[in-house]
C-alpha positions, 0 to 999 in steps of 0.5 A: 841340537844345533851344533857349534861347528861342524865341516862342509864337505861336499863332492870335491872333497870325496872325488880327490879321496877317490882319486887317492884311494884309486892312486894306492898313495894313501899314506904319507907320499901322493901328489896331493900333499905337494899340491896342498902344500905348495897351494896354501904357502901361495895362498898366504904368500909364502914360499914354503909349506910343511903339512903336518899331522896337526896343528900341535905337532906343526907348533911343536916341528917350528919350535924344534927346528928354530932351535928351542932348548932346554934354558929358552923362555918363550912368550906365550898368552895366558888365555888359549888353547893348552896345545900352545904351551904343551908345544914349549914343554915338549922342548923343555922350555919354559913357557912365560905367560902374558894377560890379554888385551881387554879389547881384543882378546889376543896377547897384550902386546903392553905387557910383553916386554915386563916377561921378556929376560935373557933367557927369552928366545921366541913370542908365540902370539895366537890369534884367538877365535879368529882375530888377528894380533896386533902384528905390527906392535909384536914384530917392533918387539921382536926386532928390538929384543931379537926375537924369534916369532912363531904365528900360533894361527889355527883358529884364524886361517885367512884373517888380516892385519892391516890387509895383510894375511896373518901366518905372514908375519913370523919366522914361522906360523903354524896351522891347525885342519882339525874338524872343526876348523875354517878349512879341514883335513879331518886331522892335520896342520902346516907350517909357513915360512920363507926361509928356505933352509928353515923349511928343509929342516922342518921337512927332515925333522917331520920324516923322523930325521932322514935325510932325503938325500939318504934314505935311512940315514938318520944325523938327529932324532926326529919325528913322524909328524907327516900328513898323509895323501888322503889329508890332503886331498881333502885340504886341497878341495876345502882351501878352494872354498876358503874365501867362500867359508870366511865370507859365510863366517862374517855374514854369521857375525853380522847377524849375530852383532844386530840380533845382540847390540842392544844387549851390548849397549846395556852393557849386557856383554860383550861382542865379537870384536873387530879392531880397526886394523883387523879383518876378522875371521870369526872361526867361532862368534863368541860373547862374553857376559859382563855381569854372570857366569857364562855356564849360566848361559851354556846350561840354558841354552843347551836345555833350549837345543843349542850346542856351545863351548866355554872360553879356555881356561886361562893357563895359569890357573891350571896345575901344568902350567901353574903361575903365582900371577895374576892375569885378570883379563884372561880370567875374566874372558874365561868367567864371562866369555862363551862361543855360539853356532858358528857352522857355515852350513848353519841357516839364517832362521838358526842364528836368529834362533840362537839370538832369541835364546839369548835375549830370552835369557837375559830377559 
């Protein structure tokens, strides 16, 4: 079975876990988590980072520490992973649910204002499979309505918009290093912001609310959202290899965009898109069908050995998330939409394997 995703590891990776091992800093203190923090903001250009357990507790930690309460509303896409959602409920806030836009997949930046009302507080745009949203558009949004934003970009670690990192543009942004990410600390996620004060709170709400200054002394109810040492050993030797990895993932879309551009033009499917104001990152290159039903595809190509994953269920069609609404775009990504092979460990000849399949399908 050729895998979807899978982590590249190699002998940086296992020399920093031994350091750690061999420094008894296994937990949540060691120098590893500060060189990882300190090297991933100044990878983005930011002036603070927060590691976290993962990216849900990192959404959740950024959510908390802006202030979001029972009451707020926050904006969020209709098509993306539920833990984006999950995060405002743990609030008790109301996530308010947008369709996407038909050319890119992202939050529609179109069909923002109709939800926002008095209660609204925050956006939370996800850029989805690793492709930016449009940043610009949501940040003139933001300031009119004075917004607070918060990057969901845990599928898009070094992506751009306009030349510019994402996880740049908000109040805060938040990341996922789960196994299957462009870069991975097993489990784990961190938050970015340049706000001094706003990162300080996260540091205290991450550590049960204790504050540093204090030991045991508790002003709040906080969380155990922290990374441990041996996490971020990992981070530290994979954020090395993080432009290598992203320009393995493009070169994987290109292949896979001259192997199926003649399905494209038949009006077959669709391709990964790449707007003109977006570099993207391709975390998974994803397809969606224009005419069938994309379990049609995923049943015959694993019956061929070649593992795939579905788009998300749009939330609205979920019983948690439940809305009377309809929104056909999201809806129809997901019918359609189905992600290939995209490991950077994966071969040339694979992708041309996976390609074949498809065309093989079609035919």
């Amino acid at each position: 079975m050729i895998p979807i995703l899978e982590p590249s590891i190699g002998n940086e990776e296992l020399e920093n876990v031994l350091e750690a091992l061999k420094s008894g800093w296994i937990s949540s203190r060691g120098e590893f988590i500060t060189k990882f923090e300190e090297k991933f903001a100044r990878y983005h250009g930011m002036g603070f980072g927060i590691s976290t357990s993962n990216g849900t507790t990192a959404l959740h930690l950024a959510l908390k520490s802006v202030g979001i309460k029972k009451g707020d509303e926050v904006i969020v896409p209709s098509l993306t992973f539920a833990a984006t959602a999950n995060a405002v409920i743990y609030c008790n806030a109301k996530p308010v649910l947008v369709d996407s836009h038909p050319d890119y997949w992202c939050i529609d930046p179109s069909r923002i204002e109709e939800k926002i009302n008095k209660n609204t507080r925050a956006i939370i745009p996800v850029h989805l499979y690793g492709h930016p949203c449009d940043m610009g558009w949501i940040g003139d949004i933001a300031d009119e309505h004075g917004l607070i934003i918060i990057e969901d970009a845990a599928e898009a670690h070094g992506a751009e918009y306009r030349g510019k990192k994402i996880g740049t543009f908000g109040d805060v942004s938040c990341f996922s290093f789960y196994g299957n990410k462009i870069i991975t600390t097993g489990e784990g996620g961190m938050c970015l912001t340049n706000d001094e004060e706003l990162a300080e709170r996260m540091a205290v709400l991450r550590d049960h609310g204790m504050r540093p200054e204090k030991r045991y002394w508790h002003e709040e109810v906080g969380f155990n959202y922290r990374m441990t040492n041996l996490q971020a050993a990992v981070g530290v030797a994979q954020l090395e290899k993080i432009d290598g990895f992203i320009n393995r993932k493009r070169e994987i879309a290109e292949i896979y965009n001259r192997g199926l551009a003649e399905l494209h033009e038949n009006e077959e499917l669709m391709l990964h898109p790449e707007m003109l104001w977006a570099r993207s990152v391709y975390w998974v290159y994803s397809i969606v069908l224009k005419k069938r039903k994309n379990m049609d595809l995923i049943r015959y190509l694993n019956s061929c050995g070649v593992d795939t994953r579905p788009f998300f269920y749009p939330l609205n069609l979920m019983p948690p998330y439940k809305d009377d609404s309809s929104y056909p775009v999201a809806e129809n990504l997901s019918y359609g939409g189905l992600s290939l092979p995209s490991s950077v460990e994966i071969g040339d000849e694979a992708i041309e394997y996976v390609v074949d399949r498809v065309r093989e399908f079609f035919e």
